[in-house]
C-alpha positions as CSV (number, residue, x, y, z in Angstrom):
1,X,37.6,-15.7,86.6
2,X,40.3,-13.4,87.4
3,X,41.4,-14.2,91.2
4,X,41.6,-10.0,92.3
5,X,37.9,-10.0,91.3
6,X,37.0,-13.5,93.6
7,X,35.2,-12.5,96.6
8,X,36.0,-13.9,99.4
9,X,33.2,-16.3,101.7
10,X,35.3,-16.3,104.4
11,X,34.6,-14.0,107.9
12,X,36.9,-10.8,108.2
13,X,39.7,-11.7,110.5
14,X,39.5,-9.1,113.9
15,X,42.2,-9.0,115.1
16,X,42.4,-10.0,119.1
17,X,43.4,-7.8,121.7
18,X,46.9,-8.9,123.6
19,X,46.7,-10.2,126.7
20,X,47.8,-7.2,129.5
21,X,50.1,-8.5,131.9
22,X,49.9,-7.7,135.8
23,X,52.1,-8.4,138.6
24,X,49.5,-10.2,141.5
25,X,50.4,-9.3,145.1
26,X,49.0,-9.9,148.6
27,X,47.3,-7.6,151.3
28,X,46.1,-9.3,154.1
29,X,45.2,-12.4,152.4
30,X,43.3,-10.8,149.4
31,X,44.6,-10.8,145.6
32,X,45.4,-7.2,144.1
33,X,47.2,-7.0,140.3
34,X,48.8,-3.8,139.0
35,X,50.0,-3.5,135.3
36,X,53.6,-4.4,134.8
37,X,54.0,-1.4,132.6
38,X,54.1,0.5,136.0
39,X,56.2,-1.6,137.8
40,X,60.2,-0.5,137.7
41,X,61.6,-3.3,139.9
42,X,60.6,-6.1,143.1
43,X,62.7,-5.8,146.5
44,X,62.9,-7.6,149.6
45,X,62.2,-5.9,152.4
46,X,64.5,-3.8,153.9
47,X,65.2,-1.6,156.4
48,X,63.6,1.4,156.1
49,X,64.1,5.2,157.8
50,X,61.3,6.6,159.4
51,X,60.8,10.3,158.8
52,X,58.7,12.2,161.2
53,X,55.1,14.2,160.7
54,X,54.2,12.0,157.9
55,X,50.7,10.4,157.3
56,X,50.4,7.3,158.8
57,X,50.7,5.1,155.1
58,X,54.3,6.3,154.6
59,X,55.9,3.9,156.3
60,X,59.4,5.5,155.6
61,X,62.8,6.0,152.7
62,X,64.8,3.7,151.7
63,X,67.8,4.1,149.8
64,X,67.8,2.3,146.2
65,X,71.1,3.4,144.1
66,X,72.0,6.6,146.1
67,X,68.3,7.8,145.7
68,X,66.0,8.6,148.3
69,X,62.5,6.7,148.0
70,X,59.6,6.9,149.7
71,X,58.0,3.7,150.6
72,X,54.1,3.7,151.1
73,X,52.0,0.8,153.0
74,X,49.8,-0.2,150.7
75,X,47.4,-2.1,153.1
76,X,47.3,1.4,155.3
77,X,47.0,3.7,151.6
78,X,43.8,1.6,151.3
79,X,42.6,2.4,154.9
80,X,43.2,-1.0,155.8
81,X,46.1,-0.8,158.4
82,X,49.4,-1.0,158.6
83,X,50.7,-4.7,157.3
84,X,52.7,-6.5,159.3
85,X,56.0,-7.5,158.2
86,X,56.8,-11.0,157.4
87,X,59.2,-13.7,155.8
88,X,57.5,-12.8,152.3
89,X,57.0,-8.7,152.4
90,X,58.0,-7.0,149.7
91,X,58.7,-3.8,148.2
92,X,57.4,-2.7,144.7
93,X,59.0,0.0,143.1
94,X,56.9,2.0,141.1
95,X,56.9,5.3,139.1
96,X,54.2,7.5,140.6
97,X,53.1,10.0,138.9
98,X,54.0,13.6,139.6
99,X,51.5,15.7,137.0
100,X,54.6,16.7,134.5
101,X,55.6,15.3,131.3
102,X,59.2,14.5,132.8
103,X,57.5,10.8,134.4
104,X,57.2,10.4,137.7
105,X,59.2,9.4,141.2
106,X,60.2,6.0,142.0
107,X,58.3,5.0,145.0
108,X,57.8,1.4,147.1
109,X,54.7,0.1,147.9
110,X,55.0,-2.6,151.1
111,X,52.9,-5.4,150.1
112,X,52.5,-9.0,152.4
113,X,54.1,-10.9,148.9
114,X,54.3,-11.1,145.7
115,X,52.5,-14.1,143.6
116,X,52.9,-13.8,140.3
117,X,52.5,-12.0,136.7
118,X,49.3,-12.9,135.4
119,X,48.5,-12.5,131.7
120,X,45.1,-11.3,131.3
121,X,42.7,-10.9,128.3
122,X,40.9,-7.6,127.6
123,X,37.7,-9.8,127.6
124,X,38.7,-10.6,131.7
125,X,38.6,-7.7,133.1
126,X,35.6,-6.2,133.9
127,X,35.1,-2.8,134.6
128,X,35.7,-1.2,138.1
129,X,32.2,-1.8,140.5
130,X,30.2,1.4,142.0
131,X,30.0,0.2,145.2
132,X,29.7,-2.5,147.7
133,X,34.2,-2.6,147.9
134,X,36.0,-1.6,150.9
135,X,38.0,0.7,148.2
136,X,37.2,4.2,146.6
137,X,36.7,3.0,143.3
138,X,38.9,5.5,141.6
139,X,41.7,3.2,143.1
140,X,40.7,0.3,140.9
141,X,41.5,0.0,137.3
142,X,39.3,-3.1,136.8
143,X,38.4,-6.9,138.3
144,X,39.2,-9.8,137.0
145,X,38.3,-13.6,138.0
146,X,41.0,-16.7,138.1
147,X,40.2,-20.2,139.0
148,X,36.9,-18.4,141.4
149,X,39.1,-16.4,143.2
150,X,38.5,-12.7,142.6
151,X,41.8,-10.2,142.1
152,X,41.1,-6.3,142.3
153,X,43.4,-4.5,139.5
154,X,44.8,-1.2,140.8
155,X,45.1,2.3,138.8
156,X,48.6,3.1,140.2
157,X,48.0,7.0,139.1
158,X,44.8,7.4,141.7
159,X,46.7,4.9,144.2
160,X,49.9,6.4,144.4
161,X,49.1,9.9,143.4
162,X,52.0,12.3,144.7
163,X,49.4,15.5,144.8
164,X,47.0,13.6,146.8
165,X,49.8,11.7,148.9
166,X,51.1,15.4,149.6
167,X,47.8,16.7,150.1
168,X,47.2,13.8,153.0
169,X,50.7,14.8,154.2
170,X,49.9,18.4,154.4
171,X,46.4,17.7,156.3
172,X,47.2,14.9,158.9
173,X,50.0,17.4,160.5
174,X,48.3,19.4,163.1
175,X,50.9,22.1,164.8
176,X,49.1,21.6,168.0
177,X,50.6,17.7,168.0
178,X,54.1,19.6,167.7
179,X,57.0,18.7,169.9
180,X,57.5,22.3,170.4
181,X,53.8,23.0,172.1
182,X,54.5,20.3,174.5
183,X,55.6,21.9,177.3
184,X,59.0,20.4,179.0
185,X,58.7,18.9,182.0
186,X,62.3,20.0,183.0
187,X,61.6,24.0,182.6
188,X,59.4,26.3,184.3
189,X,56.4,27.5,182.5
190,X,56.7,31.2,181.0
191,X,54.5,33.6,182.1
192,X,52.7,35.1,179.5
């Protein structure tokens, strides 16, 4: 029998999914992963600017290269407070997303410390749960489960998106809270 002809008995080979890899972090003591396709580079902490009128998760711009970068508590982003700095903090550079084609703008995200990239099967992560999480659930890409401990995956384009950070900005400045309503002390109130 001619061997092109031969069927074969043997199962179709699928071919497996590759394993997605995530960078794990630390928010007040609980596990969060983000994709390390997002991730551009890990920093110390550093001292960082503080620029007035801003919502209370930007925690201030730092200067990476020359460029002027906005860094974002993470822990507050995710209404959970500001973190406190320690020995371990950490800032994550990431390219958030801006809405254009160009890419997006580098920013930091101030986590407690970082653990560790994971590499994760498809078949680990499951999908991102309807309620019952101290998140919105738009902020989560997925769950996954290592050695019993649950880590929540992050979608870094809801997390960290500039329109919504800008939006947040835009809405948690009130003019009455203005330094030029207060009146001075020192002067005489103007008649009006």
């Amino acid at each position: 029998m001619d061997a092109s002809i031969k069927q074969s008995t043997s199962r179709p080979v699928v071919p497996r999914e590759p394993d997605r890899q995530f960078l794990t972090f630390r928010l007040a003591g609980e596990l969060f992963g983000l994709d390390i396709a997002n991730i551009l580079e890990i920093l110390e902490y550093q001292h960082l600017t503080e620029v007035p009128l801003m919502p209370a998760f930007i925690r201030g711009v730092m200067n990476l290269r020359g460029a002027v970068v906005p860094v974002v508590d993470l822990s507050a982003r995710l209404g959970r407070g500001a973190l406190p700095l320690g020995k371990r903090s950490s800032i994550v550079i990431v390219e958030a997303g801006t809405g254009d084609e160009e890419g997006g703008q580098p920013v930091g995200m101030l986590v407690d410390q970082v653990d560790a990239v994971l590499a994760l099967p498809a078949s680990a992560i499951e999908p991102a749960p309807q309620f019952g999480q101290r998140l919105r659930t738009d902020f989560i890409a997925g769950m996954a489960q290592i050695d019993g401990l649950f880590i929540v995956l992050l979608d870094i384009g809801h997390v960290l998106s500039i329109e919504e950070m800008t939006l947040l900005a835009t809405l948690d400045y009130s003019p009455h809270e203005s330094c030029n309503d207060k009146p001075d002390p020192g002067r005489p109130a103007r008649d009006a």
